[in-house]
C-alpha positions as CSV (number, residue, x, y, z in Angstrom):
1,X,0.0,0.0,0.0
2,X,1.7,3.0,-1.4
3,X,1.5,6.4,-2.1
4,X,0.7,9.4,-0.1
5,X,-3.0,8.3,0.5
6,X,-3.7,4.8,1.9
7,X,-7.3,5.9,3.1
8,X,-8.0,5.3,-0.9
9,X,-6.8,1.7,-1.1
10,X,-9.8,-0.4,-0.8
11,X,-8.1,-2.8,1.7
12,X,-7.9,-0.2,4.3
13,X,-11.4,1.3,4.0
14,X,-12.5,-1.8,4.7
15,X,-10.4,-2.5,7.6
16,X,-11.2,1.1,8.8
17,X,-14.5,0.4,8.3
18,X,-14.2,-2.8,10.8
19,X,-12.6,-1.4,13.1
20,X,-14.6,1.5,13.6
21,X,-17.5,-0.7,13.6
22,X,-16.0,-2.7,15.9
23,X,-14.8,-0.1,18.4
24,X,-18.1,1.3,18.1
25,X,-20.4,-1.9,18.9
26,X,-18.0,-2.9,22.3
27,X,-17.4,0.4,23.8
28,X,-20.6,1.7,22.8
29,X,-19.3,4.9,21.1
30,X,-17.5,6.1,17.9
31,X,-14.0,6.7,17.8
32,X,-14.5,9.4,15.0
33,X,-17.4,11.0,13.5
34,X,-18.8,8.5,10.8
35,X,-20.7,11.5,8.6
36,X,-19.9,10.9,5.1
37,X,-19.3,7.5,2.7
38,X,-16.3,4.4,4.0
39,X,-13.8,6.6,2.2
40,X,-14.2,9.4,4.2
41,X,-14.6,7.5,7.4
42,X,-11.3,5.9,6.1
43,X,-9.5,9.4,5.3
44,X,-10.4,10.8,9.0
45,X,-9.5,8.0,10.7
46,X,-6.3,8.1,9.0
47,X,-5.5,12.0,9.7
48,X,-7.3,12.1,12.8
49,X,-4.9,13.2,15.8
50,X,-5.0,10.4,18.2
51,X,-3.0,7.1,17.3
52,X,-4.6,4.3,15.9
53,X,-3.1,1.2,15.4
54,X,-4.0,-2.8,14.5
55,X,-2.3,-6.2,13.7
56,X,-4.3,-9.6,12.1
57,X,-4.3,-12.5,13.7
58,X,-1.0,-15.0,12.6
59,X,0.5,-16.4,14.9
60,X,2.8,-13.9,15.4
61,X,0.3,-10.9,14.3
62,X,1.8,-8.5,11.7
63,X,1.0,-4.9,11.7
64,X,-1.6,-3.8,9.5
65,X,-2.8,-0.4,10.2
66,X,-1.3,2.5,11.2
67,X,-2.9,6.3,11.0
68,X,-0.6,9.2,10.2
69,X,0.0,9.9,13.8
70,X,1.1,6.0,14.4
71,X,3.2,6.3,11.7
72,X,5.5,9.2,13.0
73,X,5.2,8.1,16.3
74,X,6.7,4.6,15.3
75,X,9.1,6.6,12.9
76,X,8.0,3.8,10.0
77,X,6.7,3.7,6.9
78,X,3.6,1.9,5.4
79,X,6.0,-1.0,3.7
80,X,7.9,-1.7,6.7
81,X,4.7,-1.3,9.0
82,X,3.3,-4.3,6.6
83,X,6.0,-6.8,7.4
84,X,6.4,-5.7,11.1
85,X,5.2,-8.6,14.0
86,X,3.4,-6.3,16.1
87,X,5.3,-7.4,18.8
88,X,8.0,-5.4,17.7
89,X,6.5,-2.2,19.1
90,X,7.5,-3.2,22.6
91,X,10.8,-4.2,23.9
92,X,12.0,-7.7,25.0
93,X,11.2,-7.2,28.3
94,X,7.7,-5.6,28.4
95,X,6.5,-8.4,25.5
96,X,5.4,-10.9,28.3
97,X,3.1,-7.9,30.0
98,X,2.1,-7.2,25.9
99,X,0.8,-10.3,26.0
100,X,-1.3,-10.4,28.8
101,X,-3.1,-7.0,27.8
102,X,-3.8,-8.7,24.3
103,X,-4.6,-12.2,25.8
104,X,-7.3,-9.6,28.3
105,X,-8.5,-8.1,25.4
106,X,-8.9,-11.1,23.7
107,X,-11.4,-12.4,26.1
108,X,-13.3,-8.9,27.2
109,X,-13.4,-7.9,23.8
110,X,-11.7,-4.4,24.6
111,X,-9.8,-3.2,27.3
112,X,-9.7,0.5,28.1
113,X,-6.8,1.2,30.7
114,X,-3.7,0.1,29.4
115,X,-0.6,2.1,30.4
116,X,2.5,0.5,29.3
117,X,6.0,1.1,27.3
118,X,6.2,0.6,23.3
119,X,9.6,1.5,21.2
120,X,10.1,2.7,17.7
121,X,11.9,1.5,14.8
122,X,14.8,4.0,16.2
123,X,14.7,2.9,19.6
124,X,13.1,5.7,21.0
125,X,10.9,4.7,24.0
126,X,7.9,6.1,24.8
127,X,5.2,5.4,27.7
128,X,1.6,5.0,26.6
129,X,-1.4,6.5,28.9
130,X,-4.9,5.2,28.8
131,X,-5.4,3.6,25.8
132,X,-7.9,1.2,24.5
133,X,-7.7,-1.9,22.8
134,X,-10.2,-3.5,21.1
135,X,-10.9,-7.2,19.1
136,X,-11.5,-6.1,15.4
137,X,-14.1,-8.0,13.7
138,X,-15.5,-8.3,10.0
139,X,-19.2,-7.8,8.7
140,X,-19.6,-11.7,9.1
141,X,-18.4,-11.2,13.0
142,X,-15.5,-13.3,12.4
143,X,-12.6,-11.6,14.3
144,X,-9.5,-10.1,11.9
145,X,-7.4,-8.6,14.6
146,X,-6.7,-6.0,17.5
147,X,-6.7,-2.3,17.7
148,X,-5.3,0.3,19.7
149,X,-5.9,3.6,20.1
150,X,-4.2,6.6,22.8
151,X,-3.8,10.2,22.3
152,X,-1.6,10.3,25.4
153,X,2.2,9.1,25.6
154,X,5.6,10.8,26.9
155,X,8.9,9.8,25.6
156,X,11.0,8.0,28.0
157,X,14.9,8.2,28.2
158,X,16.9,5.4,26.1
159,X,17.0,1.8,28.5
């Protein structure tokens, strides 16, 4: 997914599409307005100014969404996001408590007070405040991954 304007790819207005409609029917809200068509949805969601963030569901989940704020924060681009296990966002030794929060969310369906530490392609670290973390589930209600979102984090002196 190249180019300047992923929201147009029809691969990620569908997956914005399920996971807005997924957010939406466990917390009971919407994470962004939803006036307007799927590719609308899909370019506000992408520019909006919170992070949003998903991975599928291999075994070892890749990364398969990012908004423009994910992206900078991560320092990475839409290729490399693509072939990036997810759980190469957090470092070796806060991937066991990674787990956990994605094995809770797993079986609540979203959890909405996580607080925990995430690195970047660059090594920067950075502590995450209050964010949620939903299951992601298609039109058929067959689940195609997780989601995150936060709009709070501070960055965190080098380990």
């Amino acid at each position: 997914m190249a180019g300047s304007k992923p929201w147009l790819q029809n691969e990620w207005i569908q997956h914005s599409q399920h996971m807005l409609d997924s957010y939406h029917c466990l917390l009971g809200h919407h994470l962004i307005e939803r006036a307007g068509g799927p590719a609308e949805q899909a370019e506000r969601l992408f520019n909006s100014t919170f992070v949003v963030v998903s991975h599928g569901t291999q075994p070892d989940p890749l990364l398969n969404y990012a908004n423009a704020v994910a992206l900078r924060l991560w320092n990475i681009s839409i290729p490399t996001l693509l072939e990036t296990p997810s759980r190469m966002t957090a470092e070796t030794m806060h991937r066991d408590e990674r787990a956990k929060l994605l094995a809770r969310t797993t079986r609540d369906g979203y959890v909405d007070d996580y607080r925990g530490v995430r690195i970047t392609t660059d090594g920067q670290r950075f502590l995450i405040d209050r964010a949620t973390v939903w299951n992601v589930s298609d039109h058929m209600g067959a689940c195609v991954g997780q989601a995150a979102t936060f709009n709070r984090w501070t960055n965190l002196e080098p380990a």
